[in-house]
N, C-alpha and C positions, 0 to 999 in steps of 0.2 A: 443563678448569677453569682459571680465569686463576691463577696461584699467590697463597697466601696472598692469598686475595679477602674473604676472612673475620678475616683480623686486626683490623681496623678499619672500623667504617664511615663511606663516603665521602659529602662532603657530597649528592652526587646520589641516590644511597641514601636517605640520613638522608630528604628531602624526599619519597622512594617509600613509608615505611616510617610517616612521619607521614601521609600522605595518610589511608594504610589501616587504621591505626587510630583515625581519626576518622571513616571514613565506616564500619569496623566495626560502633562501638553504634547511629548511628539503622538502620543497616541490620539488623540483631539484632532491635533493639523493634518494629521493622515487621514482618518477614517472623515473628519468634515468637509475636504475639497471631495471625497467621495458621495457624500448624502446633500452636496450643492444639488448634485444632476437628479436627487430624486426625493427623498423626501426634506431636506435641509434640516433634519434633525438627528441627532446623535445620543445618546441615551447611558447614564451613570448608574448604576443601579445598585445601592449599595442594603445587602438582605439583614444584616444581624446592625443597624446603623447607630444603637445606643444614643448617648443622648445630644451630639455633633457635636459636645467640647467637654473636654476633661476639667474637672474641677479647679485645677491649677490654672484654668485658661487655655491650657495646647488644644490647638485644632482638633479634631477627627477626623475622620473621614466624611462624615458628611460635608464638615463645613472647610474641607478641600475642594469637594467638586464643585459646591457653592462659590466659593471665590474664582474657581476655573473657571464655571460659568459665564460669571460675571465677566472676569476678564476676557472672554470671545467677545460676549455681548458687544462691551466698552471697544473693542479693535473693529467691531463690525466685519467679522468674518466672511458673511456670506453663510452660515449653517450656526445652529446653535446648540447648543449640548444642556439636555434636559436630565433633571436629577428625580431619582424614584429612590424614599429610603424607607426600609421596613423594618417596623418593632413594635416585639409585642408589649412591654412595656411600660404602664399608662404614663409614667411618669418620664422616664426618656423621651417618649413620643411629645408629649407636651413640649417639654424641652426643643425638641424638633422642629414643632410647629412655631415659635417664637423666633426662631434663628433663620427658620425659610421666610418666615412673613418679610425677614429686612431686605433679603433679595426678591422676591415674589415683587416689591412695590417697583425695585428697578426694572422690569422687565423678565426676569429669570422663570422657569419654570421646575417647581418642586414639589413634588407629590409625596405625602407623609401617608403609608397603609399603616394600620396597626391588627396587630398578628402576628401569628408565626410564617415565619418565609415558606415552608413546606406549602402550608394551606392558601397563602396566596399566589403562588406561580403560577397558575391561569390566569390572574387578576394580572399579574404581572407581564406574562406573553400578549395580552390582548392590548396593554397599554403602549408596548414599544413594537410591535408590530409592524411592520415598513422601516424598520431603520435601525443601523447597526449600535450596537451594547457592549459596555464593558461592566461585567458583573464581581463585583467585590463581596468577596462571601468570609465571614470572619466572627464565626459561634464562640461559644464557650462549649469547648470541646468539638464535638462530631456525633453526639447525637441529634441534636439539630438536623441534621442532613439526612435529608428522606431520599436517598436516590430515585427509586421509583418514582417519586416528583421532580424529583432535580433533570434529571433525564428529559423528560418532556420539554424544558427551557434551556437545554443542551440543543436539542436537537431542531431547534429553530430552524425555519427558512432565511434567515436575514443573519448577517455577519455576526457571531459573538466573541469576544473576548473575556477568560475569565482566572478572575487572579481569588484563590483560593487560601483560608490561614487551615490546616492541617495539623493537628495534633497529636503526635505519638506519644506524647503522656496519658492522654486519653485513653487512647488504644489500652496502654498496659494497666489500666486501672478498671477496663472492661473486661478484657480478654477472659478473665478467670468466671464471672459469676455472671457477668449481660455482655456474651457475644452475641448473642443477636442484634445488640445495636450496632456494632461493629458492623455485621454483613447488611441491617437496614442500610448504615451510611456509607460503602463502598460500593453497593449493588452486586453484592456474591461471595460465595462463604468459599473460596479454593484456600484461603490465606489463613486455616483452621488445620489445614494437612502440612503448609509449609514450617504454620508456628509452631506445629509439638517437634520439628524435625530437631531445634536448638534451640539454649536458651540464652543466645546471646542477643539482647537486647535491639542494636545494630542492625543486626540484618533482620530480626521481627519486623520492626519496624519499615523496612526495606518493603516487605511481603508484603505489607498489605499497603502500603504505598503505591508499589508497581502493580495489582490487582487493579486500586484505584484507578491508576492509570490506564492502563488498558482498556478497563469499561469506559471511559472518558472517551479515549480517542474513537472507538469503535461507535460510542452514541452521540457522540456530538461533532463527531468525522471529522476530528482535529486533524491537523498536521502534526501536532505531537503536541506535548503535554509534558512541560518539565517539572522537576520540584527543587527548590533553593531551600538549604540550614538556613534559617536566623538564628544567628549568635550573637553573643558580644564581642567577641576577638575571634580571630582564625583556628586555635585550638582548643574553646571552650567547647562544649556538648551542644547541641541543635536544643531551642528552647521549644521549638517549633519546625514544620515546613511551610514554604510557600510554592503554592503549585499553580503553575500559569498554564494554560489552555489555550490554542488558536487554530483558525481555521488557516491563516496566509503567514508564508514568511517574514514579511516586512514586519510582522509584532514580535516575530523572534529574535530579530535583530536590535526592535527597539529595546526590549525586554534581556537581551544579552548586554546591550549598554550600561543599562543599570546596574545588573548582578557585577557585571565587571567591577564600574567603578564603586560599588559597594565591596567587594573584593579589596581592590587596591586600599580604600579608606580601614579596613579593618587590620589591612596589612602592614600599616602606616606607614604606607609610599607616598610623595607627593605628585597625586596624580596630573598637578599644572604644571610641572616641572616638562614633562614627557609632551605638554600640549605645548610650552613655550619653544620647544627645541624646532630647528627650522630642518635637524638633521642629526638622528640620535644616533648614525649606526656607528661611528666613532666612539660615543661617550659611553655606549651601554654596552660595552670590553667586561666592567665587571657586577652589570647587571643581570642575574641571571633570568629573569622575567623578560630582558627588552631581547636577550640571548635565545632564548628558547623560542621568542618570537621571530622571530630573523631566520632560526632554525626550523619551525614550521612552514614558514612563507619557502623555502628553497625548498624542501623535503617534497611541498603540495609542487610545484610547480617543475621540479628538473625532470621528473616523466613524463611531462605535457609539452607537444609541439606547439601549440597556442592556447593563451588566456586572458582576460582580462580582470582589471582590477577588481571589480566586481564578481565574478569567479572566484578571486581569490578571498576575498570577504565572506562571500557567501559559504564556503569550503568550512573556516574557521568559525564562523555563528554555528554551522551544522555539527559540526566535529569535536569543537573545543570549546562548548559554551559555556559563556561568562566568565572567560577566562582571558579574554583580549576586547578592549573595548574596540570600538568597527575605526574610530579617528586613529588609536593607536596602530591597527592595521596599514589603514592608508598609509602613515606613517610611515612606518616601516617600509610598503613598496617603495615609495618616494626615494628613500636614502635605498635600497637596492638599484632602483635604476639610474639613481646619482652616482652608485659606483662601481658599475656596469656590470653588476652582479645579473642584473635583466634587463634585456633590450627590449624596446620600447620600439613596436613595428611603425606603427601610423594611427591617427588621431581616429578616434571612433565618432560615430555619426551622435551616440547621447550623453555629449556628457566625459569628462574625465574615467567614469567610470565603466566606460566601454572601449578602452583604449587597448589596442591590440598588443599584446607581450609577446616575447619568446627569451626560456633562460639563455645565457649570454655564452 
């Protein structure tokens, strides 16, 4: 453990810690009108969980989910979302157990293992079991990460989502004298022939990223598996990845919302500026983000004899991720069919979002 890593938290943190609690509650409200119809429970699982608050007072991660929690509980949902944190420990764990005890008395459920995450993922599969997970993995470094175990809670029967912290500092502080923990924590050594090919750090890094990757979606039958820089600003150096995992679309959209407006805020746009507008295609003449958006939405749609808005959202999460947040989307259709850029056939049976197009 890096010494007092917990004293304070550091801006690259702070930017891990906000991600994940915004993409937390739409991720909660989706996946809990789903575990209504079957087991009413939804499940936080956070593996490297340290001690749930940093010395300064800032939350953690655990004692995010803790208050999410809570707050289902407090609304009375209908489904509840239960927290599992693992650490080996004794003293964070303690810590742990102090800070679950004050939601445990509201009603909340929080289970503290202590251990290493590798050695408990059976302990862990057998606890959430019947009900969908979103698993927060977030070591000091990547040896930590025993694939050959990980794998096995990848490849569950019941929904997973999982949002991964990835280190390529790691990596290159391995590579040279313990790559084998490198291929332990990827599950497969290809990205040993890729790295001697150059030694530009960038694309190393890339290699066994996308290795990663691959093994990901093939064993835990994602839908894809992306990885986001955390940085501090737009052209500083990646401190880190964050690599997000799912098996259904609708988390990749949640999950594109975030990196977008994390995007925008790093880019320092004012991202309420563009949500207060009732009609941006006038104003953004000499924006080149709201431009290039307007310019994808016509590019996707003038080969298509019909579409709908939801088409066209879904095109750009796939295509252009995290690069346009999905409001800003609509957005954008809105002020094209305002100005007859796309006509607008007849109202769809679900919703705004099934409304029939055709370019103009």
């Amino acid at each position: 453990m890096v010494s007092r890593f917990f004293a304070n938290v550091r801006n690259h943190s702070e930017i891990k810690l906000r991600i994940l609690r915004r993409f937390l509650t739409p991720w909660a409200a989706k996946l809990g009108s789903i575990a209504k119809n079957s087991s009413g429970v939804i499940w936080y699982v956070d593996g490297f969980a340290g001690p749930g608050r940093y010395d300064d007072g800032t939350d953690g991660s655990p004692l995010i989910g803790l208050q999410m929690a809570q707050a289902i509980k407090n609304r009375d949902r209908g489904y509840q979302l239960a927290n599992l944190f693992v650490e080996n420990n004794l003293k964070n764990w303690k810590s742990l157990e102090r800070l679950s005890a004050a939601f445990r008395v509201n009603g909340v459920t929080a289970n503290n293992l202590r251990g290493k995450f590798a050695d408990l993922i059976p302990e862990i599969s057998e606890i959430t079991a019947g009900s969908p997970l979103l698993l927060f993995v977030d070591p000091f470094g990547i040896s930590p990460i025993k694939y050959q175990q990980f794998k096995t809670l990848l490849n569950r029967e019941w929904p997973i989502d999982v949002i991964l912290n990835f280190s390529h500092r790691a990596v290159y502080r391995l590579a040279t004298n313990h790559p084998h923990l490198i291929t332990e924590a990827i599950g497969s050594e290809n990205w040993r022939r890729e790295w001697a090919l150059t030694d530009d750090p960038e694309l190393r890094a890339k290699y066994v990223l996308e290795e990663f990757r691959q093994n990901m979606i093939r064993d835990g039958r994602f839908h894809n598996v992306l990885y986001y820089p955390i940085r501090p600003t737009i052209t500083a150096a990646p401190r880190y990845y964050l690599v997000f995992a799912s098996r259904h679309y609708d988390a990749f959209e949640l999950w594109n919302d975030e990196i977008a407006q994390e995007e925008i805020s790093l880019s320092a746009k004012q991202y309420s500026t563009l949500l207060l507008q009732a009609s941006f295609l006038p104003e953004f003449d000499n924006d080149n983000r709201g431009v290039n958006l307007l310019n994808e939405i016509s590019s996707f749609t003038t080969s298509l004899k019909g579409f709908t808005r939801r088409d066209i959202v879904r095109h750009l999460v796939e295509h252009r991720w995290g690069q346009y947040h999905t409001r800003d989307i609509k957005k954008a259709v809105g002020s094209l069919v305002e100005s007859g850029k796309i006509k607008r056939l007849h109202v769809g049976g679900q919703g705004v979002g099934t409304d029939e197009m055709t370019p103009a």
